[in-house]
N, C-alpha and C positions, 0 to 999 in steps of 0.2 A: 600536493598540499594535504595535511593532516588535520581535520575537524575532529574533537573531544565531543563525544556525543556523551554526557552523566548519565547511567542511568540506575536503576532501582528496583529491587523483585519484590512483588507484591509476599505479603507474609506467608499467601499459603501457595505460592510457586514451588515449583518441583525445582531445586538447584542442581540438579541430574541435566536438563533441558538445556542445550545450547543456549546463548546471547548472540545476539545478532554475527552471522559471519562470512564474509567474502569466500566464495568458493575456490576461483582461480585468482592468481595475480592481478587478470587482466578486469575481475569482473568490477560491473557500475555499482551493482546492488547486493546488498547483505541477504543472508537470506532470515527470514522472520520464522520461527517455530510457534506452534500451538502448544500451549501451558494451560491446561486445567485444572480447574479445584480438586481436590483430591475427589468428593463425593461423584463428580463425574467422566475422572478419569480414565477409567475400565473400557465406557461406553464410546468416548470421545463426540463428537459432534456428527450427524446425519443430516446430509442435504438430502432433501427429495428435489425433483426436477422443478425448475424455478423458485423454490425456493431460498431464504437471503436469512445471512445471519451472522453475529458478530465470535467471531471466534479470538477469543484471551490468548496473551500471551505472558503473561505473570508478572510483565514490564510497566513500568511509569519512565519518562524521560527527561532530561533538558536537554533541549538543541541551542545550540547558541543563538545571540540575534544577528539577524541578515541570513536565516539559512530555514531551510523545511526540510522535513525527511517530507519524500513521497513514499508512497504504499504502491508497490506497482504488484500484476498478478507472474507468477510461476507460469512460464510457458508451458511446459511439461504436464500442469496439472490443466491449466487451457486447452489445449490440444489433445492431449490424453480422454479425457473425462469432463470438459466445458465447468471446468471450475475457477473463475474468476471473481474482479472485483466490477460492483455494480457501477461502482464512481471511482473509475480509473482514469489518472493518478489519485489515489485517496491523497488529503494533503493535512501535517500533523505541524501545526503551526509552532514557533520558537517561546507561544508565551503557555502553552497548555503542559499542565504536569498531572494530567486522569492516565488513568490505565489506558495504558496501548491497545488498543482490540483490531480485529483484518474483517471489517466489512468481507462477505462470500458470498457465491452467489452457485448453484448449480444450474447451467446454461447445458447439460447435458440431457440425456435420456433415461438414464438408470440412478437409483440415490446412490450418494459417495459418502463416505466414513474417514473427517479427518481422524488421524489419533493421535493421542497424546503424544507432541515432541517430536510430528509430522512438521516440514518445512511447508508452507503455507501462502509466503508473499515475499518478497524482495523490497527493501529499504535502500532509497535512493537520498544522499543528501545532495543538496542543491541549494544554491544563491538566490538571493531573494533580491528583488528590484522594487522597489517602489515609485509609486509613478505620482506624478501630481496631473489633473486633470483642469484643463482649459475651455472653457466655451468659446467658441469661433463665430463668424459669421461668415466661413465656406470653408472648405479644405480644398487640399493641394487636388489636382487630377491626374490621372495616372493612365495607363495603358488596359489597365483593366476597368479602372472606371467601378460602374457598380453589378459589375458582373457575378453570381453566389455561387452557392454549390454546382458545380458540376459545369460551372462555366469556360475552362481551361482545357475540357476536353475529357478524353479518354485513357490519355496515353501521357 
């Protein structure tokens, strides 16, 4: 199935800079590139270690309704260099039309330097369920009961 994701370059986007794009065939998520203003292009954006910050993508969107893009992080920059997302799946609802930006975070050791037209984050669309909500006076019991984290084991 084919979802029409519209979207829109902010006026002062680099048109140089990929749109969102599937890597392989087989992949779930597009990948999201870093677009900056022209005045801080050069420099592109600096994590120092824990530090969080919203990196532009020069994009505004509409998602259709019943559907979300998630923001999920780049393994490779995860694993590489501990550069992730702080609220992973970031989630970019079907009714918001602001600028796209990739919440980051450096979870690493050393500062990282996205740059300009760096792939950044992975764009997952997904179906939306909405749920209606019931007050009960008990629920069902189950096999687990109220057992929490870590209650299932090890393995």
């Amino acid at each position: 199935m084919t979802v029409v994701i519209q979207l829109l370059r902010e006026p002062w986007a680099d048109p140089e800079i990929a749109l969102p794009q599937y890597q392989t065939a087989g992949a779930a998520g597009a990948d999201l590139c870093a677009n900056f203003p022209p005045e801080t292009r050069a420099e592109g954006l600096t994590l120092a270690p824990l530090q969080r910050a919203i990196c532009p993508t020069g994009l505004r969107l509409a998602i259709p309704d019943g559907y979300e893009m998630q923001i999920r992080p780049r393994s490779g920059l995860a694993t590489r260099h501990g550069i992730t997302l702080p609220n992973t799946p970031g989630t970019i609802d079907s009714d918001y039309r602001g600028p796209l930006g990739v919440a980051l975070v450096n979870l690493g050791t050393e500062p990282y330097t996205i740059r300009h037209g760096d792939r950044v984050a992975q764009a997952v669309i997904a179906p939306v369920i909405r749920a209606a909500w019931a007050v009960v006076d008990a629920l069902d019991a189950t096999e687990r009961g109220e057992g929490g984290f870590g209650s299932t084991g090890k393995r």
